[in-house]
C-alpha positions in Angstrom: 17.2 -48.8 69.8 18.6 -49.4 66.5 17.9 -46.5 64.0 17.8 -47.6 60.1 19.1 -44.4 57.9 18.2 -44.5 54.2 21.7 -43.0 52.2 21.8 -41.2 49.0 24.9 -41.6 46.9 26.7 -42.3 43.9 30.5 -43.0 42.4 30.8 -39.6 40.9 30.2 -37.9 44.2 32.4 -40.1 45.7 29.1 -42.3 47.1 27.2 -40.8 50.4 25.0 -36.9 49.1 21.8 -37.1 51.6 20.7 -39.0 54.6 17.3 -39.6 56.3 16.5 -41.8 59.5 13.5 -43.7 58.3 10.2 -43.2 60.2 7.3 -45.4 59.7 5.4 -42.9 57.8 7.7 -43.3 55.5 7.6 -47.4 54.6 4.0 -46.0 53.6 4.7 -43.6 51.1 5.1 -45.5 47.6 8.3 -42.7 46.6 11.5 -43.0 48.5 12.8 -39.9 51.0 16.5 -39.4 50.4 16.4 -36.9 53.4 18.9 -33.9 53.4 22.4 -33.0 52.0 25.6 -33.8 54.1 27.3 -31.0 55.4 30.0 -29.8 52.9 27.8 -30.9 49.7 25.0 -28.7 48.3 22.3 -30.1 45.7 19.7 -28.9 43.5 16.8 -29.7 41.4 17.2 -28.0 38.4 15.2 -27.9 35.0 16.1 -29.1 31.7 17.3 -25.3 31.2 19.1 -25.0 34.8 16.3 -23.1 37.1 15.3 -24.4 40.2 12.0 -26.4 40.4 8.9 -25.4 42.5 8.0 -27.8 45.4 6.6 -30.7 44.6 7.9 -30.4 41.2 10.3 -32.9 39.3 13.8 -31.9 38.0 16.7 -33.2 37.7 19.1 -34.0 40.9 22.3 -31.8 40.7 25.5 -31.9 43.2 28.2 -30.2 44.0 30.8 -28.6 46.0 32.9 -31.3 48.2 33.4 -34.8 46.6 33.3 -34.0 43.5 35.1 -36.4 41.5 37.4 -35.0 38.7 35.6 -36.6 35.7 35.9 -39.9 34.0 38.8 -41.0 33.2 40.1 -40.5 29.1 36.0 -39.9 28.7 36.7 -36.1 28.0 33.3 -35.9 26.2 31.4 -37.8 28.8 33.0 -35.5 31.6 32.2 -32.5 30.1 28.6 -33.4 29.7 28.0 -34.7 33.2 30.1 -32.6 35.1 29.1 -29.1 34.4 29.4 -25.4 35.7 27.6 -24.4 38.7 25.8 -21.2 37.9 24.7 -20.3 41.4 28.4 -20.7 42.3 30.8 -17.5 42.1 34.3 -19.1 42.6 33.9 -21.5 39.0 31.9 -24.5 40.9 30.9 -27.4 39.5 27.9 -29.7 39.4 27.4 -33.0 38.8 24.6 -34.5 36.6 23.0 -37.2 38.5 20.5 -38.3 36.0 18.5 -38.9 38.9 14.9 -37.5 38.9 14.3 -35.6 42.7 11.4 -33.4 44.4 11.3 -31.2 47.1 9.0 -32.3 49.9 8.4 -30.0 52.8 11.3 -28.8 55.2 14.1 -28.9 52.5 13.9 -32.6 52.3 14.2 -34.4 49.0 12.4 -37.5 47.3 13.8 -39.8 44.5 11.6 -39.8 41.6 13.2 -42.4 39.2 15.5 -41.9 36.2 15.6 -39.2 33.8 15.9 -42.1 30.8 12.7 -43.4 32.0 11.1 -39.8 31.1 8.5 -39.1 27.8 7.4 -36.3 26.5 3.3 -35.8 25.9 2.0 -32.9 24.6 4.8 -30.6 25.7 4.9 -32.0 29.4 7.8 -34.2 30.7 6.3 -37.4 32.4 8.3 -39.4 34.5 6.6 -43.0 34.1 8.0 -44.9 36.9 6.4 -41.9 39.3 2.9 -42.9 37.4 4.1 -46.7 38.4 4.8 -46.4 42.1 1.3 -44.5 42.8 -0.4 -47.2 41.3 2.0 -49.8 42.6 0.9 -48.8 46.2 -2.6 -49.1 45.5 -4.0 -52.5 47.2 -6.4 -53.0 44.1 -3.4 -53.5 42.0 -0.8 -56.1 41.5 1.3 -55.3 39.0 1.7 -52.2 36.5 3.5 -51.0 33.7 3.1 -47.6 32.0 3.9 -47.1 28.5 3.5 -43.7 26.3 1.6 -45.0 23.2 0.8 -42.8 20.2 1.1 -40.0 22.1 -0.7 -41.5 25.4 -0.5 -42.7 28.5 -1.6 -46.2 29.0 -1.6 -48.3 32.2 -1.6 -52.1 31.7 -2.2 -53.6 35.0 -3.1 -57.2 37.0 -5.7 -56.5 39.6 -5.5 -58.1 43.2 -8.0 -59.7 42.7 -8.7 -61.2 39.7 -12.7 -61.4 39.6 -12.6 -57.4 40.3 -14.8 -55.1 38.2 -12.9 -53.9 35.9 -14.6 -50.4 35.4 -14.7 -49.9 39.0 -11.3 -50.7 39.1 -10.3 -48.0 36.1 -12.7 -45.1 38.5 -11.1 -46.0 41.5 -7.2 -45.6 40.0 -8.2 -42.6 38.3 -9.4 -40.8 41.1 -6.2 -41.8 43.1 -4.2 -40.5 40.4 -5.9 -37.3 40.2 -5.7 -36.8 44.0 -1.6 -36.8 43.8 -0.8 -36.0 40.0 -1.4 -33.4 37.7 -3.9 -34.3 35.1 -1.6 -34.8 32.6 0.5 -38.0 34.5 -2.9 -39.9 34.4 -3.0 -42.5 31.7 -5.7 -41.9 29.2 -6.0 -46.3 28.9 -6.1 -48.7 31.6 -5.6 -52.0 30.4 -6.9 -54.8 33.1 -4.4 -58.0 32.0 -4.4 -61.9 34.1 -1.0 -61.8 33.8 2.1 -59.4 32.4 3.4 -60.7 29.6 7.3 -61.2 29.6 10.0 -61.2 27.0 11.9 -64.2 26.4 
């Protein structure tokens, strides 16, 4: 039988880091499983200040050893800050920024968690929004969301499934499923029930 494999990879790593054969489970789970490194690469999920993260936790995606690619070419700057020293390495290794935000799961595998430009900052915590997006995103009730930090918040402007829905039935019901996957601080203080997402000309 035919086996679909979901591939990790970018340019700078000279495309393929992690594979993962696809199970059902996993076309259920709202976050994506990029599965485990290739032999001859080695990765990380590092900290804005280069320590490993704890499970579950959120870092940033780091690669290294084979495929490496040299840098970018006449961007000496741009090299230098994505392509930087691998401190667990003794023989003056390098690793490769991904920009990429990852988590461990159990059993060593990893899950992409969106971009690191798509992060804010709230009261001293790092928030990834697009992680606050796909939980609510894979909740039947809901039909579209965007999160936005505002003032200093988190606010969730949504359009329910169903139009006629209670709207403070609806907030409960996402807050609780929040709470029952993120840490308090990733759920939005405002949820903002919409008919339709407004869009930009």
């Amino acid at each position: 039988a035919a086996q679909l494999i979901n591939m990790y990879g970018i340019t700078e790593t000279t495309v393929h880091v992690t594979y993962r054969p696809i199970t059902e489970a996993d076309t259920q789970n709202p976050t994506s499983p990029i599965g485990e490194a290739i032999p001859d690469l080695s990765w990380y999920v590092l900290d804005a200040d280069f320590n490993p993260v704890a499970q579950g936790c959120s870092g940033e995606l780091h690669i290294g050893h084979a495929g490496l690619a040299r840098g970018y070419h006449n961007r000496a700057a741009l090299t230098a800050e994505r392509f930087v020293p691998d401190p667990f390495s003794s023989d003056g290794g390098r690793l490769y920024r991904t920009g990429d935000l990852a988590r461990y799961r159990a059993a060593g595998v990893i899950e992409y968690a969106g971009r690191i430009d798509h992060q804010v900052k709230i009261r001293g915590f790092r928030i990834e929004l697009g992680e606050i997006e796909a939980r609510l995103q894979a909740h039947p009730t809901v039909r579209e969301v965007m999160v936005l930090a505002v003032d200093g918040q988190l606010a969730a402007y949504l359009v329910p499934a169903q139009p006629d829905q209670d709207q403070q039935s609806l907030r409960e019901t996402l807050k609780t499923e929040l709470r029952a996957h993120l840490p308090d601080y990733m759920v939005p203080t405002h949820f903002i029930v919409l008919d339709k997402m407004p869009l930009t000309a």
